[in-house]
mmCIF file as Biopython writes it, N, C-alpha, C and O atoms, coordinates in Angstrom:
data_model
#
loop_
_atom_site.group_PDB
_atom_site.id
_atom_site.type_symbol
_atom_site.label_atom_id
_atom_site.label_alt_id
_atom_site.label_comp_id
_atom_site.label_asym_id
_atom_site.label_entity_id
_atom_site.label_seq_id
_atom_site.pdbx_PDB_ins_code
_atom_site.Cartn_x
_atom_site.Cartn_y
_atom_site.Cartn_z
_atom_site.occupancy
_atom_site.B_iso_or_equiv
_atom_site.auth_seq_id
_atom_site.auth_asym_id
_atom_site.pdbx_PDB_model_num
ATOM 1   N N  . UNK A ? 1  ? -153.474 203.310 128.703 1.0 0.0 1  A 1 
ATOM 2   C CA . UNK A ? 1  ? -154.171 204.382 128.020 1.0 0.0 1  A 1 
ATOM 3   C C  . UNK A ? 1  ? -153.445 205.697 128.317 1.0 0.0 1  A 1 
ATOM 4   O O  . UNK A ? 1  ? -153.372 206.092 129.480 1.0 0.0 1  A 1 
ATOM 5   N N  . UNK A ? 2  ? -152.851 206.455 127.206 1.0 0.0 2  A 1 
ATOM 6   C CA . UNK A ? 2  ? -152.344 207.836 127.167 1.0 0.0 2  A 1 
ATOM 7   C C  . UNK A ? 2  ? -153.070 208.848 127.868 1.0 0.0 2  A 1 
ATOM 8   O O  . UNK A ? 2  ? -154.295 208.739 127.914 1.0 0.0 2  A 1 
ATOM 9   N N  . UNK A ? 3  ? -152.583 209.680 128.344 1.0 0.0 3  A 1 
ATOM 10  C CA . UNK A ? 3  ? -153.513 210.488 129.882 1.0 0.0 3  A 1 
ATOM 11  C C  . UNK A ? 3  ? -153.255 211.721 128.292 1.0 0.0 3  A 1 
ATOM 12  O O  . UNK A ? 3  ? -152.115 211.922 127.873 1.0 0.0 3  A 1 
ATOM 13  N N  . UNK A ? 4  ? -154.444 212.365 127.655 1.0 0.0 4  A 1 
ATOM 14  C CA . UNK A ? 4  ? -154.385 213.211 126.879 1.0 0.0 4  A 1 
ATOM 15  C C  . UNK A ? 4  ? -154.173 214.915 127.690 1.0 0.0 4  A 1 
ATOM 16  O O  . UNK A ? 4  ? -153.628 215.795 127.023 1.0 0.0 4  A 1 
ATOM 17  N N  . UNK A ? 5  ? -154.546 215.151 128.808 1.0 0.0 5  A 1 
ATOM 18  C CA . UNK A ? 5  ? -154.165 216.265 129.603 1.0 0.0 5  A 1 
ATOM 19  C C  . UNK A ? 5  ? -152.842 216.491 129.589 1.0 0.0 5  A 1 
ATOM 20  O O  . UNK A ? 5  ? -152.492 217.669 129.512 1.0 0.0 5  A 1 
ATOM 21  N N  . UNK A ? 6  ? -151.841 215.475 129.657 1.0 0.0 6  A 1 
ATOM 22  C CA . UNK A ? 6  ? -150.335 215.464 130.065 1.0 0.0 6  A 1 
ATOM 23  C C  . UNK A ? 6  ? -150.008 215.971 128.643 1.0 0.0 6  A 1 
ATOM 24  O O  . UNK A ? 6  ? -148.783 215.916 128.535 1.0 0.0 6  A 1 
ATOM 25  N N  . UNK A ? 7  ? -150.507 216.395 127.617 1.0 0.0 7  A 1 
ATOM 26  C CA . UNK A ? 7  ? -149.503 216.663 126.553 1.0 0.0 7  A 1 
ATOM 27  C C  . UNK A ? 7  ? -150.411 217.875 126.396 1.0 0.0 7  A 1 
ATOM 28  O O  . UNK A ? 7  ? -149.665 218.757 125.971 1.0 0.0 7  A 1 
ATOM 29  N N  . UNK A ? 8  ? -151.499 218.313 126.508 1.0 0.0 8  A 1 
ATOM 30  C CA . UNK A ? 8  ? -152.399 219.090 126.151 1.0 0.0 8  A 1 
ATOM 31  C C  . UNK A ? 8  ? -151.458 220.534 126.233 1.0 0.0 8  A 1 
ATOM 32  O O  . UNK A ? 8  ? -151.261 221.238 125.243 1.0 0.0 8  A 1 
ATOM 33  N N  . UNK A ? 9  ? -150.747 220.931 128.030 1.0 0.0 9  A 1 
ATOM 34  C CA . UNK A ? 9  ? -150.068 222.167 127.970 1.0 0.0 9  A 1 
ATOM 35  C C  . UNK A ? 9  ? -148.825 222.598 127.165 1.0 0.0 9  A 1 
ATOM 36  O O  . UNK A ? 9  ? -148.394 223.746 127.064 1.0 0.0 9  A 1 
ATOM 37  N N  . UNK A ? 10 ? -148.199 221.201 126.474 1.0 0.0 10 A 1 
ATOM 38  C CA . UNK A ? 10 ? -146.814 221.763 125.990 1.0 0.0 10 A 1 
ATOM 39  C C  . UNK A ? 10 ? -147.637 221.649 124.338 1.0 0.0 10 A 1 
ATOM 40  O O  . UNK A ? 10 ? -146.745 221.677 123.490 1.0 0.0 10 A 1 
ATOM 41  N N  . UNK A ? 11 ? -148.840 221.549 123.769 1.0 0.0 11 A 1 
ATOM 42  C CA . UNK A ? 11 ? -149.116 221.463 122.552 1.0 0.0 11 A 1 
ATOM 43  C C  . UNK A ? 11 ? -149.045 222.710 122.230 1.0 0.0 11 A 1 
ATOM 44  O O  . UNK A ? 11 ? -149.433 223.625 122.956 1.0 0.0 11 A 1 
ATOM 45  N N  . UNK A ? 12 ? -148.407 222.879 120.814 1.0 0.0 12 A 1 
ATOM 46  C CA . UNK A ? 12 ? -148.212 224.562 120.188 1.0 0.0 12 A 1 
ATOM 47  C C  . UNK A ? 12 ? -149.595 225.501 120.298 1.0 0.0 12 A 1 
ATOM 48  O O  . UNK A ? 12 ? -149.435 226.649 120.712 1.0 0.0 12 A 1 
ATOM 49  N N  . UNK A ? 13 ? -150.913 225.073 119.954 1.0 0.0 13 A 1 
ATOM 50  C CA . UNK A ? 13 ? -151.885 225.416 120.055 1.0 0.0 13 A 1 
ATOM 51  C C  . UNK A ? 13 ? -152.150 226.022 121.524 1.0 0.0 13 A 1 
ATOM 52  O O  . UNK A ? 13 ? -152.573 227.178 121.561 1.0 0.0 13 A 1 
ATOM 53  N N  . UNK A ? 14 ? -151.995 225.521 122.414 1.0 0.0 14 A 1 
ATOM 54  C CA . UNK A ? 14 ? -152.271 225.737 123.514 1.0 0.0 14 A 1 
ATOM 55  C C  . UNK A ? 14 ? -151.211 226.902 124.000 1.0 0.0 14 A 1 
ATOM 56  O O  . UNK A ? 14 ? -151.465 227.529 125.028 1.0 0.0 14 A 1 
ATOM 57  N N  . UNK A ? 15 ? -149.972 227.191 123.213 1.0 0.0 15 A 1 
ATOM 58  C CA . UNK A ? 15 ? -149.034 227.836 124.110 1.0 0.0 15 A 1 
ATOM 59  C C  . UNK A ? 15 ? -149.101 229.163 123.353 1.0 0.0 15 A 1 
ATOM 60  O O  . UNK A ? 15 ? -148.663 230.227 123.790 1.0 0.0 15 A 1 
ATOM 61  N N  . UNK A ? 16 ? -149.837 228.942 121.888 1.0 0.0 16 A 1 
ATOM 62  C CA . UNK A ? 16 ? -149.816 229.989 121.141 1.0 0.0 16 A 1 
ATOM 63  C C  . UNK A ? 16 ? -151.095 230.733 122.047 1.0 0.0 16 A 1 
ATOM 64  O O  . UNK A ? 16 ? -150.914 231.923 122.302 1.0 0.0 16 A 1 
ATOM 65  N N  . UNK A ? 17 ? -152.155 230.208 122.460 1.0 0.0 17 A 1 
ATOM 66  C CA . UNK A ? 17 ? -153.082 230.861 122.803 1.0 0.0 17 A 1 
ATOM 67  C C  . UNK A ? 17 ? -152.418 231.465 124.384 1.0 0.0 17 A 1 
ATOM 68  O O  . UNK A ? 17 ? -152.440 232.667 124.648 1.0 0.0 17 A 1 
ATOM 69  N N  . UNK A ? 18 ? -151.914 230.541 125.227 1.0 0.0 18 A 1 
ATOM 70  C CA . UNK A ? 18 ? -150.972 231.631 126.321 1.0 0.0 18 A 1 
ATOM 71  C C  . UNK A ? 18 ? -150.551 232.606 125.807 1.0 0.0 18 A 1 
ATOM 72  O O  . UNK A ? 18 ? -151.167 233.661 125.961 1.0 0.0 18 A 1 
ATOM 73  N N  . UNK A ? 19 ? -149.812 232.579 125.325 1.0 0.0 19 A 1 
ATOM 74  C CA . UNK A ? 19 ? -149.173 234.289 124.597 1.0 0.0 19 A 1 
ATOM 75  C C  . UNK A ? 19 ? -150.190 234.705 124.334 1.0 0.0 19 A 1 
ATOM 76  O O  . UNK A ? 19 ? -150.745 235.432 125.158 1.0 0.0 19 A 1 
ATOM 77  N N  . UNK A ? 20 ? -150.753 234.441 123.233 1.0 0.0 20 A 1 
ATOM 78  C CA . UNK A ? 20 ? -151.579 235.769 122.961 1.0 0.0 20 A 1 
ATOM 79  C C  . UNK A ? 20 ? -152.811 236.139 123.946 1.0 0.0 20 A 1 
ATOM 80  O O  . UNK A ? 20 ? -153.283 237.272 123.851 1.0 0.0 20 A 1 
ATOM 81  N N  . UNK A ? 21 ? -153.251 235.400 124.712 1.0 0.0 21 A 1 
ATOM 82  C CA . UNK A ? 21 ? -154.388 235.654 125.518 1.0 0.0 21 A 1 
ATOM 83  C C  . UNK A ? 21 ? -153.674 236.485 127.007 1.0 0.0 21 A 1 
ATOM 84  O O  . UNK A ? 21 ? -154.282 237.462 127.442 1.0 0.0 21 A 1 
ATOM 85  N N  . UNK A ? 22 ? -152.765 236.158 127.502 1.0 0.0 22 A 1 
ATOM 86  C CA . UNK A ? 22 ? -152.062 236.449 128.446 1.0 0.0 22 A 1 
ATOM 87  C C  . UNK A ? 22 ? -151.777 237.934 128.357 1.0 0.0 22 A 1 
ATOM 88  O O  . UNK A ? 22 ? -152.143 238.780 129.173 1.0 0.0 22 A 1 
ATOM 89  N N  . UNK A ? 23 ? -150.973 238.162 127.098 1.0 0.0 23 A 1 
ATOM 90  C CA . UNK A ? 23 ? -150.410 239.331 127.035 1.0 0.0 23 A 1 
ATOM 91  C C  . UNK A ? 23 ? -151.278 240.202 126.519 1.0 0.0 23 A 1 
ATOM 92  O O  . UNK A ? 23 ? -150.854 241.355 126.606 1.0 0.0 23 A 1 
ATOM 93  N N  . UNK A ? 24 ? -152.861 240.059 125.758 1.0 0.0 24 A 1 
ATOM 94  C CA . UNK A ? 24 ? -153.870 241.004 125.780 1.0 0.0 24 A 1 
ATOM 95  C C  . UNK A ? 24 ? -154.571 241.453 126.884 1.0 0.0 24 A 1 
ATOM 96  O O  . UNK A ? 24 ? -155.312 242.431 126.981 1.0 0.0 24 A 1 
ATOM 97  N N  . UNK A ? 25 ? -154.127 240.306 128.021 1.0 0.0 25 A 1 
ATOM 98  C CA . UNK A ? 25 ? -154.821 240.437 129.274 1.0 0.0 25 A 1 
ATOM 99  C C  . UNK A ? 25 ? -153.684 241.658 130.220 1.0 0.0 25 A 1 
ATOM 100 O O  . UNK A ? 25 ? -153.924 242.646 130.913 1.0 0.0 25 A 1 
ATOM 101 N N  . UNK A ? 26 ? -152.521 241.018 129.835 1.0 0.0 26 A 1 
ATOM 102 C CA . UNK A ? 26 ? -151.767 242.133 130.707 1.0 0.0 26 A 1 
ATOM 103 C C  . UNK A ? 26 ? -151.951 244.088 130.208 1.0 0.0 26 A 1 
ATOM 104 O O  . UNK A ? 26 ? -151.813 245.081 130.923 1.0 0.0 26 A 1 
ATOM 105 N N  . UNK A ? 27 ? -152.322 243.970 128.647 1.0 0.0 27 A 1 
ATOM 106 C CA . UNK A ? 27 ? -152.598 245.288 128.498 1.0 0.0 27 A 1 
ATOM 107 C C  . UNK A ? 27 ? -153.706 245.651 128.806 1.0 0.0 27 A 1 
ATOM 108 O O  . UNK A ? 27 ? -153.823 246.836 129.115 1.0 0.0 27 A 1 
ATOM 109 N N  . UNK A ? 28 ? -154.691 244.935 128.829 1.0 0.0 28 A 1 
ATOM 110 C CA . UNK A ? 28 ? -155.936 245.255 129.466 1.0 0.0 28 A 1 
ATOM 111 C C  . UNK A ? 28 ? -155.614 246.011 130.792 1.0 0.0 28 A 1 
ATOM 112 O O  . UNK A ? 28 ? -155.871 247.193 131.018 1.0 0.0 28 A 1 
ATOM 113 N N  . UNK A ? 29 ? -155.068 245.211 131.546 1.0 0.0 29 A 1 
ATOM 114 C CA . UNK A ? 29 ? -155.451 245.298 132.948 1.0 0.0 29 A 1 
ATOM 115 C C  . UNK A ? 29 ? -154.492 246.471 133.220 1.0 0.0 29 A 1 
ATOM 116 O O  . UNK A ? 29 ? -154.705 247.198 134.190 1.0 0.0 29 A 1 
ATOM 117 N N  . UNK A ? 30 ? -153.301 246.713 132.291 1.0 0.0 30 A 1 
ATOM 118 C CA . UNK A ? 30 ? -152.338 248.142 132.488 1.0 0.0 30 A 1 
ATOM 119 C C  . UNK A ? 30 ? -153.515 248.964 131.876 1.0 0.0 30 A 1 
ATOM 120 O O  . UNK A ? 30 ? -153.423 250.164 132.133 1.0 0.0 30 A 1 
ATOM 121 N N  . UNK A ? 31 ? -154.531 248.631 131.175 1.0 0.0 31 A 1 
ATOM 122 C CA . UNK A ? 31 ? -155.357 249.834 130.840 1.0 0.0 31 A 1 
ATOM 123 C C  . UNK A ? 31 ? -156.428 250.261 131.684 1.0 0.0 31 A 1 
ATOM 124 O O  . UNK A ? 31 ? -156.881 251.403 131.748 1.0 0.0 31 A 1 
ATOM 125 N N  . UNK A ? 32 ? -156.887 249.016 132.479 1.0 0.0 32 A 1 
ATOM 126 C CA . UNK A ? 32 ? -158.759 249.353 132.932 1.0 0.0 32 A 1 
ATOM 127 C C  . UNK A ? 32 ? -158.277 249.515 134.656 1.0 0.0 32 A 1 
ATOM 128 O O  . UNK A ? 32 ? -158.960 250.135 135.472 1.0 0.0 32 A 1 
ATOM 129 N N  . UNK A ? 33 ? -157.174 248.931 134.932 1.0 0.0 33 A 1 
ATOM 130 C CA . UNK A ? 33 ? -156.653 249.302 136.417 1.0 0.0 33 A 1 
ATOM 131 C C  . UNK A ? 33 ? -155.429 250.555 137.000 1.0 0.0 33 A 1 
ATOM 132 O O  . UNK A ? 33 ? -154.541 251.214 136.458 1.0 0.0 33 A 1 
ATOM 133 N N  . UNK A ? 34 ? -155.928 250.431 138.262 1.0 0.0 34 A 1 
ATOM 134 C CA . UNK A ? 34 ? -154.967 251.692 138.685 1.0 0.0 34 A 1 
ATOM 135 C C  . UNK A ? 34 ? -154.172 250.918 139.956 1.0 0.0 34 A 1 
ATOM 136 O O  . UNK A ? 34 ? -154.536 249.987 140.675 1.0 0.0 34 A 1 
ATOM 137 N N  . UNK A ? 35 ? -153.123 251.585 139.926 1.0 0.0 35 A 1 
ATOM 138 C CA . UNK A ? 35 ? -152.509 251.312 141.436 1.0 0.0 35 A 1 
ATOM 139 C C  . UNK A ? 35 ? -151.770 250.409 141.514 1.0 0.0 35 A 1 
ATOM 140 O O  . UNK A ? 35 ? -150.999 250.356 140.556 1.0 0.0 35 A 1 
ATOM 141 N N  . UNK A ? 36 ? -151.578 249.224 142.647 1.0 0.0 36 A 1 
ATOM 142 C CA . UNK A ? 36 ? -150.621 248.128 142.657 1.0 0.0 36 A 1 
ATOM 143 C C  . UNK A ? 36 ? -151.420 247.341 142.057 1.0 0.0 36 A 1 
ATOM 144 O O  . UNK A ? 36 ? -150.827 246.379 141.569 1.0 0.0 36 A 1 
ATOM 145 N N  . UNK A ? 37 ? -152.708 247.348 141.861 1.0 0.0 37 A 1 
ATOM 146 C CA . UNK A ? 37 ? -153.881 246.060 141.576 1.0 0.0 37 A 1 
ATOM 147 C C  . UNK A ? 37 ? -152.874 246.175 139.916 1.0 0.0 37 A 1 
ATOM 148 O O  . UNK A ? 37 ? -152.278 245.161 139.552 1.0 0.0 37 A 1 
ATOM 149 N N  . UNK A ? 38 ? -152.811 247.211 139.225 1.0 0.0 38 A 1 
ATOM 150 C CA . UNK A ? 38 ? -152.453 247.352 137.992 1.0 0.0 38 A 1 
ATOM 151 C C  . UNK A ? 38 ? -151.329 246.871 137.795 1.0 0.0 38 A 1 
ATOM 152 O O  . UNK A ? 38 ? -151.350 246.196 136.765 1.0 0.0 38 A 1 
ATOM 153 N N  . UNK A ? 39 ? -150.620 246.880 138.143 1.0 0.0 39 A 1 
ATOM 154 C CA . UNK A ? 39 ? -148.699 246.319 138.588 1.0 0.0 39 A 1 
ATOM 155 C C  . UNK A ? 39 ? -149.095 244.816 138.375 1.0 0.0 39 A 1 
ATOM 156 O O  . UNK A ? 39 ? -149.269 244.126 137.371 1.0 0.0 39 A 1 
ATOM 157 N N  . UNK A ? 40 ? -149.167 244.588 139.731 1.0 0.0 40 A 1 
ATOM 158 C CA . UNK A ? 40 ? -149.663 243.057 139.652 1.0 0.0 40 A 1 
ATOM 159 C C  . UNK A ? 40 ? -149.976 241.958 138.699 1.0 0.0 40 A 1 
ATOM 160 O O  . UNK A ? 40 ? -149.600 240.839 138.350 1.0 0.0 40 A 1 
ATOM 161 N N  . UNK A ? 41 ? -150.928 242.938 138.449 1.0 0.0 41 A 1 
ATOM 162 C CA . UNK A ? 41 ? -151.920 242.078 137.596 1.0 0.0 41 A 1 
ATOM 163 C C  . UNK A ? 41 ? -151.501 241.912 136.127 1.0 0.0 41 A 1 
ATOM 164 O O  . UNK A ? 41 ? -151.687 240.860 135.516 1.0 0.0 41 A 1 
ATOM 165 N N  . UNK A ? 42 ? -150.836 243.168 135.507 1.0 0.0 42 A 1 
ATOM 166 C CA . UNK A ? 42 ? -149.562 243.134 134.213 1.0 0.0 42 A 1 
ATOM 167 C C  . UNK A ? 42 ? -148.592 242.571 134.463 1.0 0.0 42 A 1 
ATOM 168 O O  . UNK A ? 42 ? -148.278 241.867 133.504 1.0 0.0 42 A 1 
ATOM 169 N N  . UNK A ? 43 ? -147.851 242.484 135.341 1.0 0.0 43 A 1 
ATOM 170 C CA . UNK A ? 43 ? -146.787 241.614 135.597 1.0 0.0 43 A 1 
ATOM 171 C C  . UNK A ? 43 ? -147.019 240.095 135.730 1.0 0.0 43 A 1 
ATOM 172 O O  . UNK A ? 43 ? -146.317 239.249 135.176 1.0 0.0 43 A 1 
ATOM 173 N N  . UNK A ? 44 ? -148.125 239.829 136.557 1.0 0.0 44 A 1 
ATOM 174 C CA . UNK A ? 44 ? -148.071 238.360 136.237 1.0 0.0 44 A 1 
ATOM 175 C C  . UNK A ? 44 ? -149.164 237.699 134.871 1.0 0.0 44 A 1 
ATOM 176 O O  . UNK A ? 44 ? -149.829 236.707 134.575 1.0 0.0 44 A 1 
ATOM 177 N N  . UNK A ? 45 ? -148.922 238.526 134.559 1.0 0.0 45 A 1 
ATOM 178 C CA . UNK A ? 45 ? -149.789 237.913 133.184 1.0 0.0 45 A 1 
ATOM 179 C C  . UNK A ? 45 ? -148.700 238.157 132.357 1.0 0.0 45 A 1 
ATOM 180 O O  . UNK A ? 45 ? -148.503 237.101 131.754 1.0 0.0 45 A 1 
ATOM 181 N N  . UNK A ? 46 ? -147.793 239.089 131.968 1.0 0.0 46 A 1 
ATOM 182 C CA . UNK A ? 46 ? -146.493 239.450 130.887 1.0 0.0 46 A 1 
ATOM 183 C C  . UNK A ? 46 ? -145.742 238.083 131.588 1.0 0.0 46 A 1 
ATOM 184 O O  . UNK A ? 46 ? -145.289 237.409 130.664 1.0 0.0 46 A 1 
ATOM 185 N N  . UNK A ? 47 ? -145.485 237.509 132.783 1.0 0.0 47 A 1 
ATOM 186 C CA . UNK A ? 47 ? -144.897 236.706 133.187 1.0 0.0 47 A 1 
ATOM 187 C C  . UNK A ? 47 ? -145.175 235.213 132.248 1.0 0.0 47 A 1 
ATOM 188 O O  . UNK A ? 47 ? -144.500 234.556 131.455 1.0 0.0 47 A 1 
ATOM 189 N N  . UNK A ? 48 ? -146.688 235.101 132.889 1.0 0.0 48 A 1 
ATOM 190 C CA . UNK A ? 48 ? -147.039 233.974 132.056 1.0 0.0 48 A 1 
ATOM 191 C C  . UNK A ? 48 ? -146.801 234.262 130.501 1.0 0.0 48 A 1 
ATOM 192 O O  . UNK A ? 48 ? -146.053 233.468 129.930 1.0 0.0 48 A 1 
ATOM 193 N N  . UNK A ? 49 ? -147.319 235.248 129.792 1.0 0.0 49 A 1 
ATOM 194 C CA . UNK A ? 49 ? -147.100 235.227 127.965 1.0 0.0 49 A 1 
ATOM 195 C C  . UNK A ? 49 ? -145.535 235.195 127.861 1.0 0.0 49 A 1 
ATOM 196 O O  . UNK A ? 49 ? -145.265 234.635 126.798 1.0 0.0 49 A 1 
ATOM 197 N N  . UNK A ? 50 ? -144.398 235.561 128.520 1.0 0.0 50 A 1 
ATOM 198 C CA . UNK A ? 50 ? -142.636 235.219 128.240 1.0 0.0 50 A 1 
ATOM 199 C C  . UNK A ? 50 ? -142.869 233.794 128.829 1.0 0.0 50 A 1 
ATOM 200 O O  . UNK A ? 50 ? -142.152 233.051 128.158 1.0 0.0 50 A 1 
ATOM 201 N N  . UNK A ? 51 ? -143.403 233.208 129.582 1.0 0.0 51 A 1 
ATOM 202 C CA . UNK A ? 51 ? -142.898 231.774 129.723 1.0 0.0 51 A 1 
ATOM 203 C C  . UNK A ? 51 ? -143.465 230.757 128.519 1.0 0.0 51 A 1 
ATOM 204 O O  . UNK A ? 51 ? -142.767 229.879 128.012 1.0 0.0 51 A 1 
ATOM 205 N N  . UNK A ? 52 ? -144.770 231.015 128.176 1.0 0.0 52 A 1 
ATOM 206 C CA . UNK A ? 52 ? -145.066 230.113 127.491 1.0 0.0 52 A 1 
ATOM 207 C C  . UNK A ? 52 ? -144.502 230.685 125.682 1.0 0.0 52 A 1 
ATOM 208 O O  . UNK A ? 52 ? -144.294 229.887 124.769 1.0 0.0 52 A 1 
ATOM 209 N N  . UNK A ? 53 ? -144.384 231.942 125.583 1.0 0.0 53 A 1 
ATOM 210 C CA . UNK A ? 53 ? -143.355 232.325 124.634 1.0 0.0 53 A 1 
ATOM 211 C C  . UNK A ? 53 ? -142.188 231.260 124.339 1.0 0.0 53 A 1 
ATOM 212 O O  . UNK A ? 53 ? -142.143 230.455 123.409 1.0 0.0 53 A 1 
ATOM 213 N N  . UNK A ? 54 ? -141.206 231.474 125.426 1.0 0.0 54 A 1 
ATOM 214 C CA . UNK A ? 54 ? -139.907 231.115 125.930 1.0 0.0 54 A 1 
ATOM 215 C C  . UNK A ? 54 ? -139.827 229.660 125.360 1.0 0.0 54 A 1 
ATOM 216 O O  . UNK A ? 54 ? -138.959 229.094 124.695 1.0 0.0 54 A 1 
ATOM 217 N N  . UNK A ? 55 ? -141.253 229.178 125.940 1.0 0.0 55 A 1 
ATOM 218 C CA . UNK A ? 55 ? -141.040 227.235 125.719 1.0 0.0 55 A 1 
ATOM 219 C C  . UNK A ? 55 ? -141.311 227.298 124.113 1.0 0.0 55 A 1 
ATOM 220 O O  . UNK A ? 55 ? -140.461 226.787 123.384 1.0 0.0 55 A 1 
ATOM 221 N N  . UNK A ? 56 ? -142.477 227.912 123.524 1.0 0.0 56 A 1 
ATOM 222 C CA . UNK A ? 56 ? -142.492 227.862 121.881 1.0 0.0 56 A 1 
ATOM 223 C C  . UNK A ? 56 ? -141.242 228.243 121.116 1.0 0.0 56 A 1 
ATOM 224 O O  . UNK A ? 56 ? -141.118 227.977 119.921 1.0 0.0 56 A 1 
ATOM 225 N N  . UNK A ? 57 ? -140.029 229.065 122.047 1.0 0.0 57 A 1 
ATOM 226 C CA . UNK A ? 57 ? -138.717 228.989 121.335 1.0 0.0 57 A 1 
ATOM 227 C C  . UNK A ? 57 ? -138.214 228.045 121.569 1.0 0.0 57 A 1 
ATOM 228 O O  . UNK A ? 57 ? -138.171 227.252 120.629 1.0 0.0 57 A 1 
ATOM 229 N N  . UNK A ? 58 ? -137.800 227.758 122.420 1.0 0.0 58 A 1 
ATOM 230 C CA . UNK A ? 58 ? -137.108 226.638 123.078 1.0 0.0 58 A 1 
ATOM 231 C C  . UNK A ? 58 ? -137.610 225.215 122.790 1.0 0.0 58 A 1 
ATOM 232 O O  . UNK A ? 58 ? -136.804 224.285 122.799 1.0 0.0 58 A 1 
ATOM 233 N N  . UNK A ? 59 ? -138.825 225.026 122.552 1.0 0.0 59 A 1 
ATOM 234 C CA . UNK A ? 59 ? -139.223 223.679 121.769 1.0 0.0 59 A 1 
ATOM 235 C C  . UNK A ? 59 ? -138.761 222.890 120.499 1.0 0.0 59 A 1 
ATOM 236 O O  . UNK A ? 59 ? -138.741 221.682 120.262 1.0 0.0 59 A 1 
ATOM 237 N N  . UNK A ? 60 ? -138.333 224.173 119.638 1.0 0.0 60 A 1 
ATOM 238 C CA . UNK A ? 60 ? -137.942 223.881 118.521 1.0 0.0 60 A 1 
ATOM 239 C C  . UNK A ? 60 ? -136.597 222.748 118.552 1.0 0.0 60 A 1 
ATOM 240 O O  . UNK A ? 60 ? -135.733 222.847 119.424 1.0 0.0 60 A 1 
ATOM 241 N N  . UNK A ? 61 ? -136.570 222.147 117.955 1.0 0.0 61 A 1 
ATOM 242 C CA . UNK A ? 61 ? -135.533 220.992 117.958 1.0 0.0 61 A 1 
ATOM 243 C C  . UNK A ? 61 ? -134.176 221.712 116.920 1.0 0.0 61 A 1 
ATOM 244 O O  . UNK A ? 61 ? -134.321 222.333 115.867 1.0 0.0 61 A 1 
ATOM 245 N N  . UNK A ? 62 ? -133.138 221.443 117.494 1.0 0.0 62 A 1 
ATOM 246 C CA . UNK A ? 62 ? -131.985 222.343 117.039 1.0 0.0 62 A 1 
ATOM 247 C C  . UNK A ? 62 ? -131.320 221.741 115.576 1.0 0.0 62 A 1 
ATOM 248 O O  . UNK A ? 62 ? -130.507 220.822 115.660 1.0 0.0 62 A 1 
ATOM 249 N N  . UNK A ? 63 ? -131.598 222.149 114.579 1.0 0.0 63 A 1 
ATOM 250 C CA . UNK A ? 63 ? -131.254 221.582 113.301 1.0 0.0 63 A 1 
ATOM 251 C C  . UNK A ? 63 ? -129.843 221.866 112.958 1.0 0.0 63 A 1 
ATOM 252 O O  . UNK A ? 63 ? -129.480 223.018 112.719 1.0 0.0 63 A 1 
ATOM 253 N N  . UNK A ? 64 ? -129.119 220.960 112.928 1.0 0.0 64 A 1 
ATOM 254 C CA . UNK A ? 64 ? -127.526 220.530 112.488 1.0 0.0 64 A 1 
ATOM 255 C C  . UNK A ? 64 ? -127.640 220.493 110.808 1.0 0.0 64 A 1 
ATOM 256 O O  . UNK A ? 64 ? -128.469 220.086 109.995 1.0 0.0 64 A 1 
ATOM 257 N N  . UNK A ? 65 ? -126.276 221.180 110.758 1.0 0.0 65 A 1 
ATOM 258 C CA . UNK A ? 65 ? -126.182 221.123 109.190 1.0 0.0 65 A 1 
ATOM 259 C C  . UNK A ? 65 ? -124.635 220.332 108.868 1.0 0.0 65 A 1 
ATOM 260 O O  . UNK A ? 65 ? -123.508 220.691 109.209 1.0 0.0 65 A 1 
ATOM 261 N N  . UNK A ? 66 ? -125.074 219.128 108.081 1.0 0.0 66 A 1 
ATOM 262 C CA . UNK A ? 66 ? -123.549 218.849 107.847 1.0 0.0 66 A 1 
ATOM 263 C C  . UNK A ? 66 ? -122.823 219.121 107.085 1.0 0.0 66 A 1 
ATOM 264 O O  . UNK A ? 66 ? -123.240 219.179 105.928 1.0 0.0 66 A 1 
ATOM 265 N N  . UNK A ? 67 ? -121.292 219.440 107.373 1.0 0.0 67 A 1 
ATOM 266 C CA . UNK A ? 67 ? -120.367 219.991 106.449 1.0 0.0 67 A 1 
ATOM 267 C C  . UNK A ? 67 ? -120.160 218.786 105.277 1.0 0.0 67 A 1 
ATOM 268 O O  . UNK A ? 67 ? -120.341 217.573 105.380 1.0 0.0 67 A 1 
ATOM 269 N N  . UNK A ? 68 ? -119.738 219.539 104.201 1.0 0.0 68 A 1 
ATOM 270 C CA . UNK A ? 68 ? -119.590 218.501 102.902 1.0 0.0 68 A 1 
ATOM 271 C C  . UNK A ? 68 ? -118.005 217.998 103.772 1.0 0.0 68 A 1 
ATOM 272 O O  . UNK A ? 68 ? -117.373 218.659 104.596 1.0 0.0 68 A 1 
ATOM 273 N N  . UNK A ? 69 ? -117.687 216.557 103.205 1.0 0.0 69 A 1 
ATOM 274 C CA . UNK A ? 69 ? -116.712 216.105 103.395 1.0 0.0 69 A 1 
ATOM 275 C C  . UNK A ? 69 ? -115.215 216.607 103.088 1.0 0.0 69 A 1 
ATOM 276 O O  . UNK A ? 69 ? -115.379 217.358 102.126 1.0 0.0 69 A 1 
ATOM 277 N N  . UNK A ? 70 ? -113.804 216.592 103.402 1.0 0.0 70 A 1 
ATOM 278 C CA . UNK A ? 70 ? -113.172 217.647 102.970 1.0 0.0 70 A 1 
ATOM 279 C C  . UNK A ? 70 ? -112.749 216.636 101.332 1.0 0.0 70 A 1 
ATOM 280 O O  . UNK A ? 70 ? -112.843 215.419 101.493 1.0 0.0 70 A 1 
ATOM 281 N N  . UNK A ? 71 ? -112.451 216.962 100.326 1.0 0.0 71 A 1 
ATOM 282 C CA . UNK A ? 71 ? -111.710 216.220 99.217  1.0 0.0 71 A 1 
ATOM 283 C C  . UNK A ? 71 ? -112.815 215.920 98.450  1.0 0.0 71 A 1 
ATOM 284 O O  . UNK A ? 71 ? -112.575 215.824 97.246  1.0 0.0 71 A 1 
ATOM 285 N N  . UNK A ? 72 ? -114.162 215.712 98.858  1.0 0.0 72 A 1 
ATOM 286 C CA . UNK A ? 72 ? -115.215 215.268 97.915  1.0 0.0 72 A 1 
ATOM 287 C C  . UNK A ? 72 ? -115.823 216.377 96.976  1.0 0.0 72 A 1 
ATOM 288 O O  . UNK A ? 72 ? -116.702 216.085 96.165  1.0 0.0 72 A 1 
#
């Protein structure tokens, strides 16, 4: 039986909502905090929305184009 958790984090759905939830969270918290708490707390949230960004680029499967043959 397929363990459905094991695919759940790399599903597009799931990585689209990292980004966008992550990185509303990091402006939040550059907005409603002060100090290092504010640093922190934007940085590792901008951290998480570029990683799971990063993998929705990087997932894409690299499409080859073939050249026409030479003489045909």
């Amino acid at each position: 039986m397929p363990n459905p958790l094991k695919s759940l984090p790399s599903s597009r759905p799931v990585l689209w909502f990292l980004v966008l939830f992550n990185l509303a969270a990091a402006v939040a918290a550059g907005l409603a905090l002060h100090g290092p708490q504010q640093i922190t707390t934007s940085t590792g949230m901008g951290v998480v929305a570029l990683g799971a960004g990063a993998s929705l680029v990087l997932r894409r499967a690299p499409q080859t184009r073939q050249l026409p043959a030479a003489g045909k």
